[in-house]
C-alpha positions in Angstrom: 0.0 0.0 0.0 2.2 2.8 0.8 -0.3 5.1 -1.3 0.4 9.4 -0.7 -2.4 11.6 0.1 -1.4 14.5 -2.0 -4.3 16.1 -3.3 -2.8 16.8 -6.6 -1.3 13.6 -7.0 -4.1 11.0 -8.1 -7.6 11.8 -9.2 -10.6 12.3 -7.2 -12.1 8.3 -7.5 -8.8 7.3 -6.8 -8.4 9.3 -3.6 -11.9 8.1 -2.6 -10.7 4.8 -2.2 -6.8 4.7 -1.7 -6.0 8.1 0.4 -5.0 7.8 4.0 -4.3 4.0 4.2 -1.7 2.8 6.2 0.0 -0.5 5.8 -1.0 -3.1 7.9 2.2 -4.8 9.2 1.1 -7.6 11.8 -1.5 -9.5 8.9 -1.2 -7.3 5.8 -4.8 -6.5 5.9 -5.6 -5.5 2.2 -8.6 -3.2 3.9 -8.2 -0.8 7.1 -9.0 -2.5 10.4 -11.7 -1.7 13.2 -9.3 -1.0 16.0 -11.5 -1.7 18.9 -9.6 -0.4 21.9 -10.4 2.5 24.3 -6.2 3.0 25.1 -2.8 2.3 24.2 0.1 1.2 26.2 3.2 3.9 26.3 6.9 2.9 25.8 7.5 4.7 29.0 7.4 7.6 31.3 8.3 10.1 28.9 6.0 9.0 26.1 3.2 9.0 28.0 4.1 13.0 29.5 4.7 14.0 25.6 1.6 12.6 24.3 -0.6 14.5 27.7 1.8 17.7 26.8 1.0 17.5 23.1 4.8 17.3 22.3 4.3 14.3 20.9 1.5 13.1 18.2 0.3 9.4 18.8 -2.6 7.3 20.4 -3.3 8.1 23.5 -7.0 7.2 23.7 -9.6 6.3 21.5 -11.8 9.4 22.3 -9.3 11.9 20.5 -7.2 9.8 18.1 -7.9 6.1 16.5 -6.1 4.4 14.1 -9.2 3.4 12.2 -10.2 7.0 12.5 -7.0 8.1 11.2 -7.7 6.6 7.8 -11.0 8.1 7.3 -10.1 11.2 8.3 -6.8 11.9 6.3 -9.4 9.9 2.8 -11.9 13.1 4.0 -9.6 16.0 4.3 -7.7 14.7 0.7 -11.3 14.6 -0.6 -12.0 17.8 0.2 -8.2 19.7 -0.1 -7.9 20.7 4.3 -4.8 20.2 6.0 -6.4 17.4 8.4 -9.8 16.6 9.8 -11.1 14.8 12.8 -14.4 12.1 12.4 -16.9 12.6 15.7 -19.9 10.7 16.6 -22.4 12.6 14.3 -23.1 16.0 12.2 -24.5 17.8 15.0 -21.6 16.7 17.4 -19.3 18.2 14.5 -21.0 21.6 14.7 -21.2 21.7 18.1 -17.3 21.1 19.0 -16.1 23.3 16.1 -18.1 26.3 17.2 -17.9 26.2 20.9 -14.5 25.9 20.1 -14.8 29.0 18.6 -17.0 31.2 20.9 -18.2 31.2 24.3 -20.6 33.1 26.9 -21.0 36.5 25.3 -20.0 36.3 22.0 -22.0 35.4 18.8 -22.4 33.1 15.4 -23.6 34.9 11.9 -25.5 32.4 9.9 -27.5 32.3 6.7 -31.1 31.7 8.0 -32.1 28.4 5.7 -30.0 25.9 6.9 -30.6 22.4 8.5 -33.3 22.9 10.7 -31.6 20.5 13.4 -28.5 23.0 13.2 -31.6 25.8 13.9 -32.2 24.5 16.5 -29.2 23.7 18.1 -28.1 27.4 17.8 -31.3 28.8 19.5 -31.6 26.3 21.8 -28.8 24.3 23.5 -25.9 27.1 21.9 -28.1 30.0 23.7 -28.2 28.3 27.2 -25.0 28.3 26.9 -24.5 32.5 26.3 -23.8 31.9 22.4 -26.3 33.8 20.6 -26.7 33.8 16.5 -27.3 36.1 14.0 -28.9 35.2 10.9 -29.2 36.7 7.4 -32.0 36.1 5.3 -30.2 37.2 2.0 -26.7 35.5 1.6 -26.1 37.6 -1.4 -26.6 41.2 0.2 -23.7 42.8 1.6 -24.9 45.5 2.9 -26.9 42.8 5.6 -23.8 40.7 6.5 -22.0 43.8 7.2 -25.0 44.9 9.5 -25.1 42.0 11.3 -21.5 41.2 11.6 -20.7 42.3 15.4 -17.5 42.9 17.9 -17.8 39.5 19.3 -18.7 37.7 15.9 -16.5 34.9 16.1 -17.3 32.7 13.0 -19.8 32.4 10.1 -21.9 29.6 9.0 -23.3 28.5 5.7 -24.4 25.8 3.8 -23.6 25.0 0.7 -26.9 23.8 -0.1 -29.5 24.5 2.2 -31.6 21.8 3.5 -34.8 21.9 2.5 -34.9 25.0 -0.1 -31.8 24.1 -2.7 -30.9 27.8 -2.3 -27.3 27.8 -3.0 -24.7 29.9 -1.2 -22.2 31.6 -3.0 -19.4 30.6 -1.0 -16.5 32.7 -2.5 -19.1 36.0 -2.0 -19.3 35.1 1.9 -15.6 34.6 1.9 -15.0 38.2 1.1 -16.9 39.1 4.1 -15.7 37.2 6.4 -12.1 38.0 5.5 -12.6 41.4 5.4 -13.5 41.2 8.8 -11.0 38.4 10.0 -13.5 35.7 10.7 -13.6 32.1 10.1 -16.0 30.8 7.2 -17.3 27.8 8.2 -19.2 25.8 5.6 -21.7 22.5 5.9 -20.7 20.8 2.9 -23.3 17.3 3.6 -25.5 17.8 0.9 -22.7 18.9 -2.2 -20.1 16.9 -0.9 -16.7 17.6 -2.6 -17.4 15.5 -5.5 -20.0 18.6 -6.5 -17.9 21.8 -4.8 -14.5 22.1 -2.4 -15.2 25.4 -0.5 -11.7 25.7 0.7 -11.0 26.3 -3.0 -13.5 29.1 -3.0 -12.3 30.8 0.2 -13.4 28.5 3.3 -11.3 28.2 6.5 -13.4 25.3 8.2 -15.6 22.6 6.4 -17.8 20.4 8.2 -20.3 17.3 7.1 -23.1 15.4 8.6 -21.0 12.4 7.0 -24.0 10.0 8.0 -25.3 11.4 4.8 -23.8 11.2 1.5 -20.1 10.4 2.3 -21.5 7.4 3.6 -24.2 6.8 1.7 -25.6 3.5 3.2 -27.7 5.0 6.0 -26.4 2.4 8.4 -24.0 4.4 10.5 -23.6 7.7 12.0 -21.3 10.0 11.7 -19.5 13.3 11.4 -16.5 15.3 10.5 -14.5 18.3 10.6 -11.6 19.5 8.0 -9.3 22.3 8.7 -8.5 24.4 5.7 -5.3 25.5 7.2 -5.7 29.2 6.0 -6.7 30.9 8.4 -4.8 33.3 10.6 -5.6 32.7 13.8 -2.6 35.0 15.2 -3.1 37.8 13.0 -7.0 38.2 13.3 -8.0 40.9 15.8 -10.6 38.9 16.9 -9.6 36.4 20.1 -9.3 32.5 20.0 -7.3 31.9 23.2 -7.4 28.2 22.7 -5.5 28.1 19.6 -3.4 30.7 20.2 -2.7 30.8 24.1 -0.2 28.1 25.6 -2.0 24.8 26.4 -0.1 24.2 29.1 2.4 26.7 31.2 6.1 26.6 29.1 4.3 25.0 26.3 4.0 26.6 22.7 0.1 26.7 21.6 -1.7 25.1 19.1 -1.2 27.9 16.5 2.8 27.6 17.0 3.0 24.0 17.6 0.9 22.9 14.6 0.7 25.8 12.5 -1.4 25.2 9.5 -3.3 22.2 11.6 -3.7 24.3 14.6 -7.5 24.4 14.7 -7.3 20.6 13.6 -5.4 20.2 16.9 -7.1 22.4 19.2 -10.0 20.5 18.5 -9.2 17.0 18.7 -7.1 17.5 21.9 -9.3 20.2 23.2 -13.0 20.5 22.4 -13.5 17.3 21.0 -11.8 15.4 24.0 -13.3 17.1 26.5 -17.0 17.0 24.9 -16.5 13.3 24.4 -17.6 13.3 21.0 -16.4 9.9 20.0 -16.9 7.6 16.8 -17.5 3.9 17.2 -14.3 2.5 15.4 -17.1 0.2 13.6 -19.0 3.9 12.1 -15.9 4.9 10.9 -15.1 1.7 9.0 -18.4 1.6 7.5 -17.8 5.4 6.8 -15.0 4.6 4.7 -16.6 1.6 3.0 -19.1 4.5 1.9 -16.5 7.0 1.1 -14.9 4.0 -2.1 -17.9 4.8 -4.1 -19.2 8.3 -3.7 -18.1 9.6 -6.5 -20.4 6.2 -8.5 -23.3 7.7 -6.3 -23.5 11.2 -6.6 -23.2 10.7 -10.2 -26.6 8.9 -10.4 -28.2 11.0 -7.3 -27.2 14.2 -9.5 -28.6 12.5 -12.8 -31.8 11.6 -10.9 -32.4 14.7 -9.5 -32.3 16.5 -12.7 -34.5 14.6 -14.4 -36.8 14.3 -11.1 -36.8 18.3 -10.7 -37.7 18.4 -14.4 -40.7 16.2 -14.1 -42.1 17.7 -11.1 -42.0 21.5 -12.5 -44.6 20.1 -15.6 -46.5 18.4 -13.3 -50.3 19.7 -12.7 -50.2 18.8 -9.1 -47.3 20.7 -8.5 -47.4 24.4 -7.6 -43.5 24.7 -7.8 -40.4 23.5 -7.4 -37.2 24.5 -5.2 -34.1 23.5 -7.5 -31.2 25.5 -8.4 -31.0 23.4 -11.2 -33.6 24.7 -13.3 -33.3 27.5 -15.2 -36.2 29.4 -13.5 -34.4 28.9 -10.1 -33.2 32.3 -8.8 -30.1 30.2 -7.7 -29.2 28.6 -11.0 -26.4 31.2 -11.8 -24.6 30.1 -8.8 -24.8 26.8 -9.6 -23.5 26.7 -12.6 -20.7 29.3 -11.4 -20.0 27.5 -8.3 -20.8 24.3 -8.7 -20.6 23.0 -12.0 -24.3 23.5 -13.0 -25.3 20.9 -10.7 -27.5 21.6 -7.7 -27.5 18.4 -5.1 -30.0 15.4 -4.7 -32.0 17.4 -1.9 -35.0 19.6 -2.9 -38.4 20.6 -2.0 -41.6 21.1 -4.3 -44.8 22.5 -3.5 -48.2 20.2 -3.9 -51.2 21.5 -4.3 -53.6 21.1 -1.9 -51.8 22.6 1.5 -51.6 20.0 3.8 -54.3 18.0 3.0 -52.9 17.4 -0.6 -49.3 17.1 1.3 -50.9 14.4 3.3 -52.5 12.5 1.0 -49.4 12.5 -1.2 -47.3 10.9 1.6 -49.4 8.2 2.8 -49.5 7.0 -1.0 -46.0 6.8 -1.2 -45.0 3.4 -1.9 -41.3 2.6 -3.2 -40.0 6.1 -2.2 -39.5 5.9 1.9 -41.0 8.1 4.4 -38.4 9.0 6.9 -36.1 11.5 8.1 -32.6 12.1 7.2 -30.7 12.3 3.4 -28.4 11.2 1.3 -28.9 7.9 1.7 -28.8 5.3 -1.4 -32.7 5.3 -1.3 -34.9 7.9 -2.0 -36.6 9.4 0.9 -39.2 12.2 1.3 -40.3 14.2 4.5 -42.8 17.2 5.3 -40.9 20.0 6.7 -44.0 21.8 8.4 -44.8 18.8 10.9 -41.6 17.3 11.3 -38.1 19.1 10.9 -39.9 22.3 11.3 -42.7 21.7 13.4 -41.2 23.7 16.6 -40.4 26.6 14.5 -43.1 29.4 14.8 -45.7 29.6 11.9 -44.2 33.2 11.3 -40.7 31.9 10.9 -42.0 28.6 8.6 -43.5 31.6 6.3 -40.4 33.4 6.1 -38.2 30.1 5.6 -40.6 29.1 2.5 -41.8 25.7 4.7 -45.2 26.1 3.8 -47.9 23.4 4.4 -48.0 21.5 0.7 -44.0 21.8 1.1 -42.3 18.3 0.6 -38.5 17.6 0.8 -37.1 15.1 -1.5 -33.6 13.3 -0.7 -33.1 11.6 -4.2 -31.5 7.9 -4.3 -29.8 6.3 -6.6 -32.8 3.9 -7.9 -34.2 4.0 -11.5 -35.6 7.8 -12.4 -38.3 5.9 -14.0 -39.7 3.8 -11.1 -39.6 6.7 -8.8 -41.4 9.1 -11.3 -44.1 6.3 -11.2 -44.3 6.1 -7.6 -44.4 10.1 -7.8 -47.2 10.2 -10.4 -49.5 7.6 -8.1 -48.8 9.6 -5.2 -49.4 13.1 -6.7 -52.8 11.7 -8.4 -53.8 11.1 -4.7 -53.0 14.3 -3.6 -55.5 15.8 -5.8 -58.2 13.4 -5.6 
């Protein structure tokens, strides 16, 4: 095996399944083992004081650093062109240890309003307790209300790529402007693009993070998250504070920012915030996160193609008051995404049935091959309503402004035959206008 990680070395499918591997020397295991151990032993006295002290990389315990791990993380961040990233139990765990790494009591988040309603709700909820409040902005493409919004004790900005439910695409290199300008971190939710679709570190990202349950996996059998460092940022230079990167971990010791330079946040986090919070992977989720991880470029080709054609279908339909996809040309969005991301616009949508709820209703329940369940970016195509589920604590005022109105249905688009799911469609949409 022996095979490098450089980014620029080998092609995107090949990275997808050789990058990060590390030669097996006690069988010569052809495929990465599931190292199921909480600890490791130390050499001696002094390895074990350089590993606590951070002068030394290497295992010390499963809840910051594992060898199975290892390999999925150093496949992610080749995938997606950081200098490192760190796998946690989930998406929301991911989030949560990046940005209360980031900020604490008293100081603030800018977000774009339609994101993951899940991440919503983590911000206003568990983040607030906490003293973290967050801003949003309801147009990501008006300057004027990013620099409005943008605070003394901003500390980071969140976006995603593309939004979940709505499919209205961020420009990422527009926010990067801002956020630079200002000497804040980007931080971008890549889940539903993936880098097979868009890197945002090549479009001016510091920090990408994925709900890698979804697509990178791809099977729907194992949770998961992650965090890449871009290794830009400046986190000595900005005027804005981040003591636990760039204060001394320990008295006498250098920090993270001189110790690790352009992996510094990658550090502080795994030794830090991630440690402490205890947001470990099960060695088994991050095997199966890497079995996912070999074919996701073989997936997202068909959930893109099916998408596409699905989108299409649904705009001509009679039952079918409109469609959210930046991939049609009517799409307010579909400049960005063919500037940013290649003219595609994800697997992940909503349309609009006629009908309200009652058509929205009627359509689900006669759903038959296409699943009714939460989450996306599984292998099967799954659809959800927004307005009593995901969004269902939200306010009816705030569901008006998001666009989650009562005939709104999400659609996470699998990898199936377009043909049989249009047919399950049709049936369904038939009954919704019975």
């Amino acid at each position: 095996m022996g095979v490098s990680t450089n980014p620029d070395e080998f092609g995107f499918d090949t990275r997808q399944v050789h990058a990060g591997e590390a030669e097996e020397r006690n069988h010569r295991a052809r495929i990465t083992p599931i190292y199921l151990t909480a600890a490791y032993l130390f050499d001696d006295f002094a390895e074990a004081e350089a590993r606590f002290t951070g002068a030394e990389e290497g295992q010390l315990y499963s809840r910051n650093l594992n060898p199975t791990h290892q390999v999925a993380e150093r496949r992610i961040a080749s995938l997606e062109g950081g200098t490192g990233a760190i796998v946690v139990g989930s998406g929301q765990a991911a989030i949560s240890a990046l940005l209360l790494g980031l900020a604490g009591s008293g100081e603030r988040l800018l977000s774009t309003a339609s994101i993951y309603s899940g991440t919503r709700i983590l911000f206003d909820r568990t983040f607030a307790r906490l003293g973290v409040a967050t801003d949003y902005v309801r147009d990501p493409s008006d300057q004027a209300e990013w620099e409005r919004l943008i605070q003394p004790s901003t500390k980071a900005i969140f976006v995603e790529t593309i939004p979940n439910p709505k499919n209205d695409l961020v420009d990422v290199a527009f926010v990067s402007e801002v956020a630079r300008a200002h000497g804040i971190p980007l931080i971008v939710d890549n889940t539903v693009a993936t880098p097979y679709v868009i890197r945002p570190f090549e479009h001016g990202a510091d920090v990408v993070v994925h709900s890698s349950t979804k697509f990178l996996t791809g099977h729907g059998a194992a949770l998961s998250g992650v965090i890449v460092d871009g290794g830009s940022f400046d986190w000595q230079g900005t005027t804005r504070r981040y003591p636990g990167i760039t204060d001394p971990v320990v008295p006498g010791k250098p920090s993270y920012a001189e110790a690790y330079g352009p992996r510094a946040l990658e550090a502080y986090l795994r030794f830090g915030i991630v440690n402490d919070l205890g947001a470990a992977l099960s060695p088994v989720n991050s095997f199966l996160l890497q079995q996912g991880i070999e074919t996701l470029s073989l997936r997202m080709r068909q959930h893109l193609a099916n998408a596409d054609v699905i989108a299409r279908w649904l705009a001509e339909h009679r039952a079918v008051e409109s469609v959210d996809y930046a991939g049609l040309e009517s799409s307010p969005y579909h400049r960005i995404a063919l500037e940013r991301f290649g003219g595609h616009a994800g697997s992940v949508f909503a349309f609009t049935v006629r009908g309200g709820r009652a058509g929205a209703e009627r359509f689900f329940d006669a759903l038959q091959l296409i699943s009714r369940m939460t989450n996306i970016g599984d292998v099967r195509s799954m659809a959800l309503h927004p307005a009593t589920t995901t969004h269902v604590s939200f306010s009816a005022e705030e569901r008006e402004r998001l666009g989650i109105t009562d005939g709104l249905i999400r659609l996470s688009v699998g990898i199936e035959t377009a043909d049989d799911l249009i047919a399950d469609l049709d049936r369904a949409l038939a009954a919704a206008v019975e």
